[in-house]
Backbone bond lengths (Angstrom), bond angles and torsions (degrees), N, CA, C in turn:
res aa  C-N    CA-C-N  psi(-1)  N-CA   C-N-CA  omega(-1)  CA-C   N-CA-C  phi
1 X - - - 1.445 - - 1.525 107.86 -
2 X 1.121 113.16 133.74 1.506 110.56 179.37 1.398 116.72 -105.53
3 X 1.337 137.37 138.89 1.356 155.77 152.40 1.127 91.58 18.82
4 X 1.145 138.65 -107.82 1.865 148.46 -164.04 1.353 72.29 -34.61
5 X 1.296 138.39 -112.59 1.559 118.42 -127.89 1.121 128.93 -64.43
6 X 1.153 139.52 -2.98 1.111 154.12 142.12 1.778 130.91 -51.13
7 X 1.413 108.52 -40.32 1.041 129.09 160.07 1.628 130.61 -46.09
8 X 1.087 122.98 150.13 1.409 121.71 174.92 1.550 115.25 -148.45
9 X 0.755 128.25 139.08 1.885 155.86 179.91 1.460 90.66 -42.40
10 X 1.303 121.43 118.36 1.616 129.52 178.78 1.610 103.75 -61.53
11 X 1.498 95.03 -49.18 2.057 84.51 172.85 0.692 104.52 -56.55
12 X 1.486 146.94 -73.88 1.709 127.27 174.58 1.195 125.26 -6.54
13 X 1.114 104.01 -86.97 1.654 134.65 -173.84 2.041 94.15 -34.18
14 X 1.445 109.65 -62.27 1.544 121.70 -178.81 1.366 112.61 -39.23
15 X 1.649 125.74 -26.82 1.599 114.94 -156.33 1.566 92.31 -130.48
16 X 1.339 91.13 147.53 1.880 113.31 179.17 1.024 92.24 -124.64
17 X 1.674 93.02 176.10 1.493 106.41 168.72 1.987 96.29 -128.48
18 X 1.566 88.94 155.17 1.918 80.73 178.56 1.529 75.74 -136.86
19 X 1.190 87.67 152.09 1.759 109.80 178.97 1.770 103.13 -152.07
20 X 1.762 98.94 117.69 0.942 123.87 140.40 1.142 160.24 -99.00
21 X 1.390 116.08 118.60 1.501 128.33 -155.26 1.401 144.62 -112.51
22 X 0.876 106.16 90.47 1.833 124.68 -150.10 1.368 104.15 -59.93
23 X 1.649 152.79 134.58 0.727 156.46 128.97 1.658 126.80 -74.69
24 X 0.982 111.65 160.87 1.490 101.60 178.92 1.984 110.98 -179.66
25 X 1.276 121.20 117.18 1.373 108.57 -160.17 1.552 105.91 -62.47
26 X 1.608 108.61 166.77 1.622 117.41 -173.89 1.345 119.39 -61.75
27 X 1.497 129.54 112.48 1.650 119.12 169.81 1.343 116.50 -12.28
28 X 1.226 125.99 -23.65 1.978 114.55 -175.78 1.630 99.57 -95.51
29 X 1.277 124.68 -26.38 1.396 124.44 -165.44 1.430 91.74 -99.52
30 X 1.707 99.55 128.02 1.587 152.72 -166.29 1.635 93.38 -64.24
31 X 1.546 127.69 103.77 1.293 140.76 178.17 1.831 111.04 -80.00
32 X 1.417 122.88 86.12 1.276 110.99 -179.14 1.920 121.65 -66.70
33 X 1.461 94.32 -27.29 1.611 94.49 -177.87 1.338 105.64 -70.28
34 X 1.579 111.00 -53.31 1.361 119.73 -147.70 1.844 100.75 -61.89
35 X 1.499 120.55 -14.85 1.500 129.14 -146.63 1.646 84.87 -106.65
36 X 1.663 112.32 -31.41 1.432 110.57 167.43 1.153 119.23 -71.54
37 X 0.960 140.86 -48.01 1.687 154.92 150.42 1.308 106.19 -17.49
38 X 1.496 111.66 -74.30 1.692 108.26 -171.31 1.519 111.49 -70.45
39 X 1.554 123.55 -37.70 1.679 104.91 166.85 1.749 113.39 -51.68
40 X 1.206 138.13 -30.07 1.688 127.42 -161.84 1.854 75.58 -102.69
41 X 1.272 152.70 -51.88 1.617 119.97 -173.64 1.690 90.85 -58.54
42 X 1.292 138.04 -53.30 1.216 117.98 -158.85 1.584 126.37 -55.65
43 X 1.749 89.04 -20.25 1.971 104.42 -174.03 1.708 96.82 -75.31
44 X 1.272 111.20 -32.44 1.501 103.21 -164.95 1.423 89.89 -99.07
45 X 1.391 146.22 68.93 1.339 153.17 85.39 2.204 96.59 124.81
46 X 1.421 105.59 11.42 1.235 110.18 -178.34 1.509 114.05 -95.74
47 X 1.299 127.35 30.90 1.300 147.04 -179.21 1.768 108.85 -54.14
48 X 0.841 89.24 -56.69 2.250 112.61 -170.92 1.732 94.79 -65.34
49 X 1.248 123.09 -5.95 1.334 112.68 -150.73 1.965 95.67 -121.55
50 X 1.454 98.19 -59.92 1.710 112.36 -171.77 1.814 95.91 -79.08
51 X 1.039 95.66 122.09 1.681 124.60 177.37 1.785 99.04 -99.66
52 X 1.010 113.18 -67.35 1.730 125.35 174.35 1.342 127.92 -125.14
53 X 1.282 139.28 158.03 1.175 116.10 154.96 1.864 91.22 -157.23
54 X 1.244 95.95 130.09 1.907 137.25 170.65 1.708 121.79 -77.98
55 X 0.819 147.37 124.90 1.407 135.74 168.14 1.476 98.88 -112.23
56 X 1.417 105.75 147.23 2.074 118.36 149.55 1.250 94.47 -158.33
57 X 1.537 84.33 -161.23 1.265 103.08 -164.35 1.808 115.06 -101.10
58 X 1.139 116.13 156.88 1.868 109.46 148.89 1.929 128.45 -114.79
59 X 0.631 95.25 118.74 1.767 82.35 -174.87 1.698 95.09 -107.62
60 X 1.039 74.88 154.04 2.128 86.69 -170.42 1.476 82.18 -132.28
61 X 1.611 118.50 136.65 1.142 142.67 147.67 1.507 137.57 -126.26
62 X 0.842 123.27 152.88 1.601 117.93 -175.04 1.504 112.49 -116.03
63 X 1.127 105.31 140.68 1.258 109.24 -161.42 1.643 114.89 -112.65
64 X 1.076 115.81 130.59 1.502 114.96 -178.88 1.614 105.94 -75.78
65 X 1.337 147.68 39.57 1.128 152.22 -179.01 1.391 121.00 -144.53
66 X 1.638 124.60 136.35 1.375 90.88 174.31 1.875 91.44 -134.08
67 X 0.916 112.44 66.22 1.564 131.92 150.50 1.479 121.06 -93.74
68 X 1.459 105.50 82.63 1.650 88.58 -168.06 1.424 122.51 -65.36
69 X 1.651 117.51 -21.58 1.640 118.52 161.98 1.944 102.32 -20.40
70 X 1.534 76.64 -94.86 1.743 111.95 -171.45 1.573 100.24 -37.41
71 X 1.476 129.01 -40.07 1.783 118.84 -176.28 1.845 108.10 -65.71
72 X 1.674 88.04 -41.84 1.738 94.71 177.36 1.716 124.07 -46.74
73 X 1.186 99.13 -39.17 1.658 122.62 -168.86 1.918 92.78 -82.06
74 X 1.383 130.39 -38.08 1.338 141.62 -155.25 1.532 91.47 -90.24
75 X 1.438 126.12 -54.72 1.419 124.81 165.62 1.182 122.66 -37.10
76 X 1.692 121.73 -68.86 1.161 141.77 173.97 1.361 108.23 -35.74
77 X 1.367 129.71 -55.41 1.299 126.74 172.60 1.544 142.65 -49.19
78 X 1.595 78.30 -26.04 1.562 101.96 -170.36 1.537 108.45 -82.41
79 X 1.421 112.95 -46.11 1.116 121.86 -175.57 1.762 105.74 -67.86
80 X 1.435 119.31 -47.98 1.006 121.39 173.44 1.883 134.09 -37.36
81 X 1.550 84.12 -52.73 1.726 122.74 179.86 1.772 98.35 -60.13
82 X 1.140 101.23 -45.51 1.776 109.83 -138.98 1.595 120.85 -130.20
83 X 1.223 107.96 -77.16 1.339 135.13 -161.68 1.775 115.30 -71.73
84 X 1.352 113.31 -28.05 1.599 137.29 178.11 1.429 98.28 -131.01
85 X 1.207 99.84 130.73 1.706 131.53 135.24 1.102 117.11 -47.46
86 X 1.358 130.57 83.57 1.899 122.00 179.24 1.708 109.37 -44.57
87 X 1.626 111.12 -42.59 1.429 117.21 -161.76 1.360 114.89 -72.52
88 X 1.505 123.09 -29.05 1.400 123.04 -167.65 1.917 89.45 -131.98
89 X 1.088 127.48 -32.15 1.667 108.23 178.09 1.649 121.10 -114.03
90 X 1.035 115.61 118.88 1.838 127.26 147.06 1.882 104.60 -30.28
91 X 1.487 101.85 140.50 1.862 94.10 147.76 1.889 76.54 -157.64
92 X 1.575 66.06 158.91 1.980 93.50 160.81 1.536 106.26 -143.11
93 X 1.483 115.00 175.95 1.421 113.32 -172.51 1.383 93.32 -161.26
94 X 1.418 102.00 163.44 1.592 112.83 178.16 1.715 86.41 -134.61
95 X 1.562 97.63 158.52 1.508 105.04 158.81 1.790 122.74 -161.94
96 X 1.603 76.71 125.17 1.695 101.88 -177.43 1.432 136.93 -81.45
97 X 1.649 140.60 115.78 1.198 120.81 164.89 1.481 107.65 -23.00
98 X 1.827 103.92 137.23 1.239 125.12 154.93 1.802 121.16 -151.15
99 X 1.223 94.14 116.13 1.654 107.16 -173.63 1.781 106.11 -43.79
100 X 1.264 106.60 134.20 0.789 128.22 168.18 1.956 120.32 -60.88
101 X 1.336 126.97 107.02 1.105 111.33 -151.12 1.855 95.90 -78.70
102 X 1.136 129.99 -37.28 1.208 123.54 179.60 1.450 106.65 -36.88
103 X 1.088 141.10 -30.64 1.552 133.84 -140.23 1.552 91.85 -121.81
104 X 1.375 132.74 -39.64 1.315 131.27 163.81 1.456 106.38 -41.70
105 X 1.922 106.20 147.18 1.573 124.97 -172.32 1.236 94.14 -114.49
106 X 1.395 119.16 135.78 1.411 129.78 156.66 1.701 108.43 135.37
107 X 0.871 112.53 -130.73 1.684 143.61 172.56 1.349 118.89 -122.80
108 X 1.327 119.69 126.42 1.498 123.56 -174.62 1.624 114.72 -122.81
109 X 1.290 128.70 179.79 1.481 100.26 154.41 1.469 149.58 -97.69
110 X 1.481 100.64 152.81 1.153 116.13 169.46 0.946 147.03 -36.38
């Protein structure tokens, strides 16, 4: 393989995609944490205030692509495949440019 094909466009190379993806079980399926949660806010005097409370998850990933079509379709799969329970959990996701830290100059963190 020679140099040119191997190669890739530094703007390229510069932009990710990060996608975060909220899970959260289905309104009909019975929340044991979230029902633990709101009895101890309700003990500590926040009763008048908590109506419900739900727990899930978020997973944040970064994506080596920045086609957001093709990441949308790559998400979807994932969650489908893997990451969600179709039968008992919901997810949605958004996804944001995120610089690629290799290609950033300077010092970043630690």
């Amino acid at each position: 393989m020679s140099f040119k094909e191997n190669s890739r466009n530094p703007e390229e190379e510069s932009r990710m995609l990060e996608a975060e993806i909220y899970i959260t079980l289905k309104k009909v399926v019975s929340d044991p944490q979230g029902l633990t949660i709101k009895h101890a806010l309700e003990s500590i005097s926040y009763q008048k205030v908590i109506k419900d409370v739900r727990i899930g998850k978020l997973i944040s990933l970064k994506l080596e692509i920045n086609d957001k079509k093709k990441a949308k379709i790559l998400v979807n799969e994932m969650c489908k495949k893997l990451l969600a329970n179709p039968i008992i959990e919901d997810y949605k996701f958004r996804l944001t440019p995120h610089p690629n830290p290799s290609s950033s100059k300077g010092g970043g963190k630690r």
